[in-house]
Every structure is written in structure tokens, then in C-alpha cells.
mmCIF entry with sequence, helices, sheets and N, C-alpha, C, O atoms, coordinates in Angstrom:
data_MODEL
# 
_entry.id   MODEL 
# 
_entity.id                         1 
_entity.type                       polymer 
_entity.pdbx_number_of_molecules   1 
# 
_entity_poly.entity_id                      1 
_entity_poly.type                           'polypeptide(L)' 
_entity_poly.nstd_linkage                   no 
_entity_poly.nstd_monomer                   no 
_entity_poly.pdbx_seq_one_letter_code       
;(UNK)(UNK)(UNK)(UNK)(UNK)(UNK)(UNK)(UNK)(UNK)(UNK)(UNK)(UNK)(UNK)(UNK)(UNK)(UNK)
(UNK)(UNK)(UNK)(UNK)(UNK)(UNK)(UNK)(UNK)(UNK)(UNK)(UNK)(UNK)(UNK)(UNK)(UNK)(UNK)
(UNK)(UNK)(UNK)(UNK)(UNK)(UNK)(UNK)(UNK)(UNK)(UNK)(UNK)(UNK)(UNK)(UNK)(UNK)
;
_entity_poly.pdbx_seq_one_letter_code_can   XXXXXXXXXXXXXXXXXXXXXXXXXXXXXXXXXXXXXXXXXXXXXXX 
_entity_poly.pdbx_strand_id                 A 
# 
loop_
_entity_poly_seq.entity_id 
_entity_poly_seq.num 
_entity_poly_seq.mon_id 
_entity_poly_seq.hetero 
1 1  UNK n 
1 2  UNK n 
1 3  UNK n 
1 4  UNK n 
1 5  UNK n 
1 6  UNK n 
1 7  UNK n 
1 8  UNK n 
1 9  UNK n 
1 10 UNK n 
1 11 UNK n 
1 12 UNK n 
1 13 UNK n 
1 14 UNK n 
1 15 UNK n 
1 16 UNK n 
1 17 UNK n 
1 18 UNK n 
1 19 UNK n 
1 20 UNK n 
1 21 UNK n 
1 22 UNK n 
1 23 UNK n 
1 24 UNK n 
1 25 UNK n 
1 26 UNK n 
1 27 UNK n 
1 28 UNK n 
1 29 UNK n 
1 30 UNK n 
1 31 UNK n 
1 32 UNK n 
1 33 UNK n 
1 34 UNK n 
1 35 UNK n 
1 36 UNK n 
1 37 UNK n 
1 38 UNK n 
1 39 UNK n 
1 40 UNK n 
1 41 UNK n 
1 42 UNK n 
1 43 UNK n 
1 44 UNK n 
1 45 UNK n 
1 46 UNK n 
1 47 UNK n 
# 
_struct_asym.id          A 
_struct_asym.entity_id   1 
# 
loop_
_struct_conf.conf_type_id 
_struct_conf.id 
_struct_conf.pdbx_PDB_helix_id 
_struct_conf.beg_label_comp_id 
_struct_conf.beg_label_asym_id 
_struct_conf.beg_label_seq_id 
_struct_conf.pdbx_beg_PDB_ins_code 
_struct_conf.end_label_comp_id 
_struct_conf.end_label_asym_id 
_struct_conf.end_label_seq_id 
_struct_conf.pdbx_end_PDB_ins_code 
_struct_conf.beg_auth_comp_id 
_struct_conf.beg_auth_asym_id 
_struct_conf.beg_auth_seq_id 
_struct_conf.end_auth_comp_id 
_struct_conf.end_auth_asym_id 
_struct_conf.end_auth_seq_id 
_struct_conf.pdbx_PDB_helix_class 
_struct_conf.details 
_struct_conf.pdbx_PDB_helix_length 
HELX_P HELX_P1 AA1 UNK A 3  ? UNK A 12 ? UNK A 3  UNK A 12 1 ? 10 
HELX_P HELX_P2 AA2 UNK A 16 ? UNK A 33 ? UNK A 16 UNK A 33 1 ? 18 
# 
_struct_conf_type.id          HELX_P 
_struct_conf_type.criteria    ? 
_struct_conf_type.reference   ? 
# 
loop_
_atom_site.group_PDB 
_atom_site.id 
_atom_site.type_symbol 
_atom_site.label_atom_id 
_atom_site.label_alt_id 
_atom_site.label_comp_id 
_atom_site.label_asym_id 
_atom_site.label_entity_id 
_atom_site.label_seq_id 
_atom_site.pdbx_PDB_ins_code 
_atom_site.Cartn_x 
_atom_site.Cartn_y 
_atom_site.Cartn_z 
_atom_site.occupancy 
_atom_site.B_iso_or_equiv 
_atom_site.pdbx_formal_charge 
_atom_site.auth_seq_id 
_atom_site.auth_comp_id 
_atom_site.auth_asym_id 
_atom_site.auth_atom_id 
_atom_site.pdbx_PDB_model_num 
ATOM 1   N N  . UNK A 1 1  ? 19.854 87.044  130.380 1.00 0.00 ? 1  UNK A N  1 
ATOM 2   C CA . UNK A 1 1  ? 21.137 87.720  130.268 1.00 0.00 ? 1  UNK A CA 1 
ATOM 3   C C  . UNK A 1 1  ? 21.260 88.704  131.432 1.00 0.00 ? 1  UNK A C  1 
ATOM 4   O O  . UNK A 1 1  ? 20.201 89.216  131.796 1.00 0.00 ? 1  UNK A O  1 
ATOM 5   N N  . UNK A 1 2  ? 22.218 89.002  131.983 1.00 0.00 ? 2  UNK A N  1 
ATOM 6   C CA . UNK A 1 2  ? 22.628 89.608  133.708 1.00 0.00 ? 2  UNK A CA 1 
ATOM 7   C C  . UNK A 1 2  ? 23.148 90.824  132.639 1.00 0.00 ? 2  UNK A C  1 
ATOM 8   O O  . UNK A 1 2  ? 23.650 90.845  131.515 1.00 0.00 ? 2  UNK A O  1 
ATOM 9   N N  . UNK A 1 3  ? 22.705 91.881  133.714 1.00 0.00 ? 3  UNK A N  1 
ATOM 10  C CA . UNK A 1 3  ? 22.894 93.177  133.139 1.00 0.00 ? 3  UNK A CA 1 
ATOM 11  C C  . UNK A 1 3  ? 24.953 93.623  132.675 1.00 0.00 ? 3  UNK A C  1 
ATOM 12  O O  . UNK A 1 3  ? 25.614 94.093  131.749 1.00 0.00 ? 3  UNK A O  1 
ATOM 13  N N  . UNK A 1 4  ? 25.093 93.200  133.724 1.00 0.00 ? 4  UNK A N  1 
ATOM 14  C CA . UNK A 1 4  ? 26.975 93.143  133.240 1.00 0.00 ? 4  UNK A CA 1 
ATOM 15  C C  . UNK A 1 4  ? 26.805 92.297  131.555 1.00 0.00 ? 4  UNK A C  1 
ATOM 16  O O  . UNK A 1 4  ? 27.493 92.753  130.642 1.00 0.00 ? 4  UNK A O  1 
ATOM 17  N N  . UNK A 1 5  ? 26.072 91.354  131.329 1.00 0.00 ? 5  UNK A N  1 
ATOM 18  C CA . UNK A 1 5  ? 26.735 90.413  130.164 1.00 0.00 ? 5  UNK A CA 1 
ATOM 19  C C  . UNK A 1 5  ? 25.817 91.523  128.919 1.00 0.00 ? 5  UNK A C  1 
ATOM 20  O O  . UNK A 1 5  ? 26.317 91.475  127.795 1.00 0.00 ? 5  UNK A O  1 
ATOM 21  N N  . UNK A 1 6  ? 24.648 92.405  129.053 1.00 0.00 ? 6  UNK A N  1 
ATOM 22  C CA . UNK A 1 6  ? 23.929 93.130  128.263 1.00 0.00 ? 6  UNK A CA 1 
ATOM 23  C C  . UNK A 1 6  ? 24.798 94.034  128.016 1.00 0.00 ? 6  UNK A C  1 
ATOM 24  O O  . UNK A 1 6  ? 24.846 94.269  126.808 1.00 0.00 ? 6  UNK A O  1 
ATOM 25  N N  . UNK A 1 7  ? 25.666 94.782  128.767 1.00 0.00 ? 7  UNK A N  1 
ATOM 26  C CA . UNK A 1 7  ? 26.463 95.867  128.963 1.00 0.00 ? 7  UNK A CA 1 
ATOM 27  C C  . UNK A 1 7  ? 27.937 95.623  128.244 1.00 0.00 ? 7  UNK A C  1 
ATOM 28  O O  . UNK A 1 7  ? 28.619 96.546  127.798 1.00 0.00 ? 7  UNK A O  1 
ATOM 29  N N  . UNK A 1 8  ? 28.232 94.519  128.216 1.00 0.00 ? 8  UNK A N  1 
ATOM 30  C CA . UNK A 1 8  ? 29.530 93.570  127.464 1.00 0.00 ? 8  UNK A CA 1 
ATOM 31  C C  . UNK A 1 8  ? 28.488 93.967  125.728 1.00 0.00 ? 8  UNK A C  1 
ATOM 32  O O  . UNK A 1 8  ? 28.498 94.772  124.797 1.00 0.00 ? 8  UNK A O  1 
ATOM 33  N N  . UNK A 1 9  ? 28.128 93.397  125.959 1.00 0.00 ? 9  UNK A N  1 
ATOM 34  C CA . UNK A 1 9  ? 26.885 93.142  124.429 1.00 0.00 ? 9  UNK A CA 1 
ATOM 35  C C  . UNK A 1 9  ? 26.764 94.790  123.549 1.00 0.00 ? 9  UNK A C  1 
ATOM 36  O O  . UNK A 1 9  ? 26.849 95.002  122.339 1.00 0.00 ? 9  UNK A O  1 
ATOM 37  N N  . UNK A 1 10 ? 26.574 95.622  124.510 1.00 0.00 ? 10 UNK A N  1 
ATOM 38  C CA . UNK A 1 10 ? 26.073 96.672  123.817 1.00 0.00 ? 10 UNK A CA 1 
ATOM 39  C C  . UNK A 1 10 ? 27.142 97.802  123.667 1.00 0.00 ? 10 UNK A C  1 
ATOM 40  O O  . UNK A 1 10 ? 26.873 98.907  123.195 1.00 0.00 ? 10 UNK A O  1 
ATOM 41  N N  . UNK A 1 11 ? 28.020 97.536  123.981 1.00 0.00 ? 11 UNK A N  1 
ATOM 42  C CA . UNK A 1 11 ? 29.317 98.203  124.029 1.00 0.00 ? 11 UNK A CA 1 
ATOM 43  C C  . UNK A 1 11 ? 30.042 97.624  123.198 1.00 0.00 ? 11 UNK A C  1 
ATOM 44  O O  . UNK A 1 11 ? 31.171 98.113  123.234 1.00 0.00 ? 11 UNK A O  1 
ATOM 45  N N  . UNK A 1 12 ? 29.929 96.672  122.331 1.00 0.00 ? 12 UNK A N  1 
ATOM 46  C CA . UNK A 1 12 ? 30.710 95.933  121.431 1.00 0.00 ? 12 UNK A CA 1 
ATOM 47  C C  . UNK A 1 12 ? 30.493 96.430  120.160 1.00 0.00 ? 12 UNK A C  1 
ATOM 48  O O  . UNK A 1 12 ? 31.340 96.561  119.276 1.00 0.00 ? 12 UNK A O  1 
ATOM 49  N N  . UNK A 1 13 ? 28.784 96.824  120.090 1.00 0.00 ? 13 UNK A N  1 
ATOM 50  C CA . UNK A 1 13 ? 27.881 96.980  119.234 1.00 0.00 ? 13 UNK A CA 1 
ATOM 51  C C  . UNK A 1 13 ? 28.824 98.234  118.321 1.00 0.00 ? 13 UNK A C  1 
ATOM 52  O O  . UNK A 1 13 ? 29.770 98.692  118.962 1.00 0.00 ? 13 UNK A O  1 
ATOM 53  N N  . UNK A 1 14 ? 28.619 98.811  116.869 1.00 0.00 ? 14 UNK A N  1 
ATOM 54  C CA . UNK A 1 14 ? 28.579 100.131 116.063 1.00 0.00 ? 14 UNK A CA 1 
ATOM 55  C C  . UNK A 1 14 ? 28.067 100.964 116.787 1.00 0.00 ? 14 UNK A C  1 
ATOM 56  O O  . UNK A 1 14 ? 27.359 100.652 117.744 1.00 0.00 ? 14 UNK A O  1 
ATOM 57  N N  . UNK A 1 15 ? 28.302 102.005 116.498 1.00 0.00 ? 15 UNK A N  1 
ATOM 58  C CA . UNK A 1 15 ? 27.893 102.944 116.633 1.00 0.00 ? 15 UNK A CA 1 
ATOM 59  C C  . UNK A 1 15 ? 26.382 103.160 115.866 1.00 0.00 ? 15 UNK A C  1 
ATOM 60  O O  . UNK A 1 15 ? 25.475 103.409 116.660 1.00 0.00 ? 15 UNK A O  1 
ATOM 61  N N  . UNK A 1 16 ? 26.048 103.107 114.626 1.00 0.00 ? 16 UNK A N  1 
ATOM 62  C CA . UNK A 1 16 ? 25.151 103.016 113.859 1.00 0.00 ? 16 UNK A CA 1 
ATOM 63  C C  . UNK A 1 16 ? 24.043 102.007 114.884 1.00 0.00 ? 16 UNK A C  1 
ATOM 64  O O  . UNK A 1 16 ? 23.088 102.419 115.542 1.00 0.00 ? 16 UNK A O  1 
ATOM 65  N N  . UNK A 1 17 ? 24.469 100.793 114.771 1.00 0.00 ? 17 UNK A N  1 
ATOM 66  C CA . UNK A 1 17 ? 23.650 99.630  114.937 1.00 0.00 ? 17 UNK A CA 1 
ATOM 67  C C  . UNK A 1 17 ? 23.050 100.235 116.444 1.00 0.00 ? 17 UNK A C  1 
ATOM 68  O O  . UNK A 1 17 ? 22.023 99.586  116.638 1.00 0.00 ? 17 UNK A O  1 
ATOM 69  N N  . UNK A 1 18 ? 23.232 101.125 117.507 1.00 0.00 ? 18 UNK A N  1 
ATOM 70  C CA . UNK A 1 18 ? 23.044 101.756 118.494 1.00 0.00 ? 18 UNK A CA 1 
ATOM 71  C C  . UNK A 1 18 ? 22.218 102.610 118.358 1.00 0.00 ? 18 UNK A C  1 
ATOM 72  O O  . UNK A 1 18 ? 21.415 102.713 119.285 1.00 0.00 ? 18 UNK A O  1 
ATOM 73  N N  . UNK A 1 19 ? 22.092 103.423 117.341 1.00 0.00 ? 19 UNK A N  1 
ATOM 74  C CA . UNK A 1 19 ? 21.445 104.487 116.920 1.00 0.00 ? 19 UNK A CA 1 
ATOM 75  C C  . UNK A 1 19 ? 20.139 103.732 116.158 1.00 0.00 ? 19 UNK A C  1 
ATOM 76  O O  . UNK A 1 19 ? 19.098 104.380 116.049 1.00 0.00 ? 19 UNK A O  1 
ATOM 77  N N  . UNK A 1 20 ? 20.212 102.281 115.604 1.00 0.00 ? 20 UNK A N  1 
ATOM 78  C CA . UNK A 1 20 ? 19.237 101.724 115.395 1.00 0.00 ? 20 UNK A CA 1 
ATOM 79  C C  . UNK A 1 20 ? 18.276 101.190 116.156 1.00 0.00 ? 20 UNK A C  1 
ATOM 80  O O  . UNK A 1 20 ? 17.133 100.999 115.742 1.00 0.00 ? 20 UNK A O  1 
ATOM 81  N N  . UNK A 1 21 ? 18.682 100.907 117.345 1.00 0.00 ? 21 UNK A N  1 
ATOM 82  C CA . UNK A 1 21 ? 18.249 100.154 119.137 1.00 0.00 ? 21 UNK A CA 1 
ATOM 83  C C  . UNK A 1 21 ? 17.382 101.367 119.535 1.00 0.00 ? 21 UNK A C  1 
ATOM 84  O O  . UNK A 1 21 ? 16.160 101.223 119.574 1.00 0.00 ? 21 UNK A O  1 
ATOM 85  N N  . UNK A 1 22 ? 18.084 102.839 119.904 1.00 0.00 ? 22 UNK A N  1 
ATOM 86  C CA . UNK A 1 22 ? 17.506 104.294 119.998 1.00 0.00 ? 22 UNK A CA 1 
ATOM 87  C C  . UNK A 1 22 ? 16.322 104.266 119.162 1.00 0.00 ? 22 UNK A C  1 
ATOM 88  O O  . UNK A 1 22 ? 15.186 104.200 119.632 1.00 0.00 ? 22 UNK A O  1 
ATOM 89  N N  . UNK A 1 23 ? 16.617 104.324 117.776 1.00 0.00 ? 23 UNK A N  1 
ATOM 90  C CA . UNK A 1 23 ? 14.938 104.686 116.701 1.00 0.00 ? 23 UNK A CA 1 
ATOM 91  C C  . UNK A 1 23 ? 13.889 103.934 117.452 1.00 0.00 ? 23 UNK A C  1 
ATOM 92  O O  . UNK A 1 23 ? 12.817 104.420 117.812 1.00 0.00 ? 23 UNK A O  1 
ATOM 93  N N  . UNK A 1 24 ? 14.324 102.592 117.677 1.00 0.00 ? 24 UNK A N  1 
ATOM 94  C CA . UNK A 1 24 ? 13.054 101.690 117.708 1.00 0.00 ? 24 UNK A CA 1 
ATOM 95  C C  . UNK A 1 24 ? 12.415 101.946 119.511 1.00 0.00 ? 24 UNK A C  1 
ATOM 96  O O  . UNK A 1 24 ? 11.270 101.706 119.892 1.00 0.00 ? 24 UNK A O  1 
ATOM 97  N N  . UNK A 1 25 ? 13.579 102.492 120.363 1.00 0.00 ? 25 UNK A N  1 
ATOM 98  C CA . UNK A 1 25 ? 12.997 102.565 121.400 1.00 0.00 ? 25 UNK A CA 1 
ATOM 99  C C  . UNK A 1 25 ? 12.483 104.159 120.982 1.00 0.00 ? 25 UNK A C  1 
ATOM 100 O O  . UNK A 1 25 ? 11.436 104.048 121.620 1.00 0.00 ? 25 UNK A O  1 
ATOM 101 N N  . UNK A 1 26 ? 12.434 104.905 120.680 1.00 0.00 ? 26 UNK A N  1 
ATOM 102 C CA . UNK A 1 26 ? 12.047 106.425 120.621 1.00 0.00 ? 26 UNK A CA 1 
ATOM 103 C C  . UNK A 1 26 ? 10.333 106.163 119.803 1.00 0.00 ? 26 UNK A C  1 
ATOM 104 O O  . UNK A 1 26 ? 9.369  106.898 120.013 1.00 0.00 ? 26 UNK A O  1 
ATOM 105 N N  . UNK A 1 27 ? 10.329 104.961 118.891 1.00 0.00 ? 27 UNK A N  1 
ATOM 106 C CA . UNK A 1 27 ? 9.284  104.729 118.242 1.00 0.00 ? 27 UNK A CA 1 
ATOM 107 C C  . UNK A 1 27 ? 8.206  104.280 119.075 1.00 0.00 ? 27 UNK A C  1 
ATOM 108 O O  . UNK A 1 27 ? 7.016  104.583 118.996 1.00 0.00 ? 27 UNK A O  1 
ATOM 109 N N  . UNK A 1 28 ? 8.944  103.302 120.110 1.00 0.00 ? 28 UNK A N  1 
ATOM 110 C CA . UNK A 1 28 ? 8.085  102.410 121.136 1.00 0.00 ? 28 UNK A CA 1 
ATOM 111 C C  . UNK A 1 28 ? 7.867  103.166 122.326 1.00 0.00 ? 28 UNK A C  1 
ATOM 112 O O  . UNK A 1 28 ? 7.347  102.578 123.274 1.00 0.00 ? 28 UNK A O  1 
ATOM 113 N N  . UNK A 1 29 ? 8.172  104.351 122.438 1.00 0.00 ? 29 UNK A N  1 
ATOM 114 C CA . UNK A 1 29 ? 7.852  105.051 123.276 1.00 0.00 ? 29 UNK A CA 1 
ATOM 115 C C  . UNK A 1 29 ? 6.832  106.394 122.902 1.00 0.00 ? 29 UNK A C  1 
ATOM 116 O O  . UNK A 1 29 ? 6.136  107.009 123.710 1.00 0.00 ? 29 UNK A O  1 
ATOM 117 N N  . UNK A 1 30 ? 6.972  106.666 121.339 1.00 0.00 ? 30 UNK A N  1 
ATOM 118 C CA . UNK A 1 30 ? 5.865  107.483 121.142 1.00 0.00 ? 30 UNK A CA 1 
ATOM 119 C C  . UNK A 1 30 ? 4.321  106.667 121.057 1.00 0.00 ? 30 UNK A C  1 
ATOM 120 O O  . UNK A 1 30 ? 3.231  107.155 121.356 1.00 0.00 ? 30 UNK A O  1 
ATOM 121 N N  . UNK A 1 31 ? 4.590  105.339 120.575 1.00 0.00 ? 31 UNK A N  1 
ATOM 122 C CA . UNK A 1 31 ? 3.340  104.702 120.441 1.00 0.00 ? 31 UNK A CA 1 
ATOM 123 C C  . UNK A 1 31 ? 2.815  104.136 121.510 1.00 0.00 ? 31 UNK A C  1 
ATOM 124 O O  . UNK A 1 31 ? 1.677  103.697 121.341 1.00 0.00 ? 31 UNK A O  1 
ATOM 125 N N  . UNK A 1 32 ? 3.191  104.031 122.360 1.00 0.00 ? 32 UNK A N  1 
ATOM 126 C CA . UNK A 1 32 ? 2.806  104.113 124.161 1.00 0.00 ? 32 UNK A CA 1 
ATOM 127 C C  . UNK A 1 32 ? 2.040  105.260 124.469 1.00 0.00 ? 32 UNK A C  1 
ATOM 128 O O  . UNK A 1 32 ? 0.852  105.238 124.791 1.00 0.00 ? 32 UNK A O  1 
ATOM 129 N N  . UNK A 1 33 ? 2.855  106.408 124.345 1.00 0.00 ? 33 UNK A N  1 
ATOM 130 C CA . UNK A 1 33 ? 2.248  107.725 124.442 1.00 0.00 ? 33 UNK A CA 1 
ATOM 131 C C  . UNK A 1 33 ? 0.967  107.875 123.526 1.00 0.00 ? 33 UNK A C  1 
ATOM 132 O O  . UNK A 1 33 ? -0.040 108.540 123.772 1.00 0.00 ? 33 UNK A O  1 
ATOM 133 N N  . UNK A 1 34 ? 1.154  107.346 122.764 1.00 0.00 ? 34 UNK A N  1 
ATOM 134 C CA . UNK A 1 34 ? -0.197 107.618 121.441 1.00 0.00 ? 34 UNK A CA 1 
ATOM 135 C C  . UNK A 1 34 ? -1.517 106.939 121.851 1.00 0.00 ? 34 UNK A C  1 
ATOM 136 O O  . UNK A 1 34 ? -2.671 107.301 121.622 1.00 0.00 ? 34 UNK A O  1 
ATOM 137 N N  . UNK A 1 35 ? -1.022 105.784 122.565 1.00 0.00 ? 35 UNK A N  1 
ATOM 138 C CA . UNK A 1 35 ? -2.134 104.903 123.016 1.00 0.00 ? 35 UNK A CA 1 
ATOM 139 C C  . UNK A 1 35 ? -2.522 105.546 124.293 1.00 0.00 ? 35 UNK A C  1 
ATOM 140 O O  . UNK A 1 35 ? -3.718 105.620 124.575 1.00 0.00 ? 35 UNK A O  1 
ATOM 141 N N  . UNK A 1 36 ? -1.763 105.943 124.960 1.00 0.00 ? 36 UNK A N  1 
ATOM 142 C CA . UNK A 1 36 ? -2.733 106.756 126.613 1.00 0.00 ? 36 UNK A CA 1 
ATOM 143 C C  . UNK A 1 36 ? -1.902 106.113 127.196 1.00 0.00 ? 36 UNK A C  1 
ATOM 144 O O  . UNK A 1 36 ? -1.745 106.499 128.354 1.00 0.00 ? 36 UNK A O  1 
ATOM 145 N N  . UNK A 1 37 ? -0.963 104.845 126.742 1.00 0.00 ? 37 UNK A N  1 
ATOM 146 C CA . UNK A 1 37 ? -0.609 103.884 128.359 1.00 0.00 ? 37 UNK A CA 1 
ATOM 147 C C  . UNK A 1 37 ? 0.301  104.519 129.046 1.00 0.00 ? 37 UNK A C  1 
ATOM 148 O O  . UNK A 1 37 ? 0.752  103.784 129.926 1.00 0.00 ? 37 UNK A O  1 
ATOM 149 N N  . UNK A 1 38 ? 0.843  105.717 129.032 1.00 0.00 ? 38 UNK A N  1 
ATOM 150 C CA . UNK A 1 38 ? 1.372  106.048 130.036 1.00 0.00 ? 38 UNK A CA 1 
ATOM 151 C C  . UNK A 1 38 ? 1.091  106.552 131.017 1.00 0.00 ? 38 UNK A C  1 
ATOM 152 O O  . UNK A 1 38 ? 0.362  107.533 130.869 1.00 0.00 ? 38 UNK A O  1 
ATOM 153 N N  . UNK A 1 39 ? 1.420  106.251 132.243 1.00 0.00 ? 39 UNK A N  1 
ATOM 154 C CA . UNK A 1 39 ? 0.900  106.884 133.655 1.00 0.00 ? 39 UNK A CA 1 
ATOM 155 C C  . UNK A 1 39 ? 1.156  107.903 133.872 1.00 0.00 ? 39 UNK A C  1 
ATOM 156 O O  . UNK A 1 39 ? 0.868  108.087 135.055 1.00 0.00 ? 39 UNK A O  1 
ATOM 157 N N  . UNK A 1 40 ? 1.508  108.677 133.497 1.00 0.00 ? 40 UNK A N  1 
ATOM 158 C CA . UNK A 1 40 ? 2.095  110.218 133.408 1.00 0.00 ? 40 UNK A CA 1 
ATOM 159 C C  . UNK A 1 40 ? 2.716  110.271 134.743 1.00 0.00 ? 40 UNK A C  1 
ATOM 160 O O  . UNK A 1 40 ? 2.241  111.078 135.542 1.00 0.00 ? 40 UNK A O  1 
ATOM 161 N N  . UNK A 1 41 ? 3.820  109.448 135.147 1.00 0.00 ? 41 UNK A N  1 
ATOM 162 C CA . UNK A 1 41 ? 4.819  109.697 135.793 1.00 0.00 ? 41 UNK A CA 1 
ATOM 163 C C  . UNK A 1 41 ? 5.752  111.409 135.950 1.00 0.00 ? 41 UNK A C  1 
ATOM 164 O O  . UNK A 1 41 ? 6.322  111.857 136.945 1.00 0.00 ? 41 UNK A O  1 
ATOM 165 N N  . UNK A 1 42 ? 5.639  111.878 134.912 1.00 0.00 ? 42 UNK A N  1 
ATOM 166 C CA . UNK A 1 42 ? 6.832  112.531 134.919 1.00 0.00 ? 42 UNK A CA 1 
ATOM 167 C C  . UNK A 1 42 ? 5.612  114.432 135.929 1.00 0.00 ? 42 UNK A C  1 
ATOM 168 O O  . UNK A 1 42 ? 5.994  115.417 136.560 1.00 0.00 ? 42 UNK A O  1 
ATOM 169 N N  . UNK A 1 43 ? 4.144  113.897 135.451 1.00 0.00 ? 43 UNK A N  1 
ATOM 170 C CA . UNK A 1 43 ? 3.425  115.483 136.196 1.00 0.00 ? 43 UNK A CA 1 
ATOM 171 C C  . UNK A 1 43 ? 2.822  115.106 137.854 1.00 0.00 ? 43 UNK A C  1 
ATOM 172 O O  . UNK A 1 43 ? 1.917  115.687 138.453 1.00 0.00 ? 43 UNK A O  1 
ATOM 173 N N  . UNK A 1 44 ? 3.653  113.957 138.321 1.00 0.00 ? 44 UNK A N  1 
ATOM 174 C CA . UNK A 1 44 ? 3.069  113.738 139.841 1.00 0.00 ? 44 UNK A CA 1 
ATOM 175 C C  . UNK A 1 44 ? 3.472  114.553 140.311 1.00 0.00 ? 44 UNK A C  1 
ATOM 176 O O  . UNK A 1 44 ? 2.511  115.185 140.749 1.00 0.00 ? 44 UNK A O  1 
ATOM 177 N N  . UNK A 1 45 ? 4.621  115.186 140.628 1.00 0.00 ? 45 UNK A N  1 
ATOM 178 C CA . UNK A 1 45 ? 5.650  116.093 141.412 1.00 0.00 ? 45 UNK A CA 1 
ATOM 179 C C  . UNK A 1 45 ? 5.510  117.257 141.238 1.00 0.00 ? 45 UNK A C  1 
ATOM 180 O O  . UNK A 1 45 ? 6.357  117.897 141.863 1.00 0.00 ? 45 UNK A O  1 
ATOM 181 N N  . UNK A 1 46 ? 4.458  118.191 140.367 1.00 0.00 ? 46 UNK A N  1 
ATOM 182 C CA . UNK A 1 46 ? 5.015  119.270 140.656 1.00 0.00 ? 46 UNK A CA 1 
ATOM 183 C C  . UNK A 1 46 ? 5.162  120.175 141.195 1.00 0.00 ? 46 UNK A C  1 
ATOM 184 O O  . UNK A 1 46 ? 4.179  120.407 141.898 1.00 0.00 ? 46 UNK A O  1 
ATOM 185 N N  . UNK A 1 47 ? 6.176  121.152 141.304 1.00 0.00 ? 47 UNK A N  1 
ATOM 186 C CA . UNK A 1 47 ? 6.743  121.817 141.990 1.00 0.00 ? 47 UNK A CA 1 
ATOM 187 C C  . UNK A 1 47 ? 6.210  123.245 142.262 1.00 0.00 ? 47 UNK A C  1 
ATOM 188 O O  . UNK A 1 47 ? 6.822  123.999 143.017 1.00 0.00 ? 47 UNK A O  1 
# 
């Protein structure tokens, strides 16, 4: 799927059903974090 036809797709979507897409990525991103796999991108830079 080409990012224009994802963007058609997810804009069609509820509001709710959006906020359901969010949980599961907010979930899949703490359990990344939980496991170590993140590269800690965000403390290369600092200032």
C-alpha cells in the first residue's frame, strides 16, 4: 500500500478506531523499551 493510499485509509477511519491504532502503537513502543531494543536515539545529541 503507497503511503497516499494509507493516508486515504486512515483518514476515513473513527475517531475511536484511531485512538485504538495509538494504544497498540504506545504499547509496542513501551515493550521495545522494556526489552533494551532501543538505540537510544533520542541521548546522541546532547546539547
Amino acid at each position: 500500500m503507497s503511503k497516499p493510499e494509507l493516508r486515504k485509509k486512515l483518514a476515513s477511519l473513527s475517531f475511536s478506531e484511531k485512538i485504538k491504532i495509538l494504544e497498540k502503537l504506545r504499547q509496542r513502543s513501551l515493550a521495545i523499551a522494556a526489552a533494551g531494543l532501543r538505540s537510544g536515539q533520542a541521548n546522541r545529541n546532547p546539547k
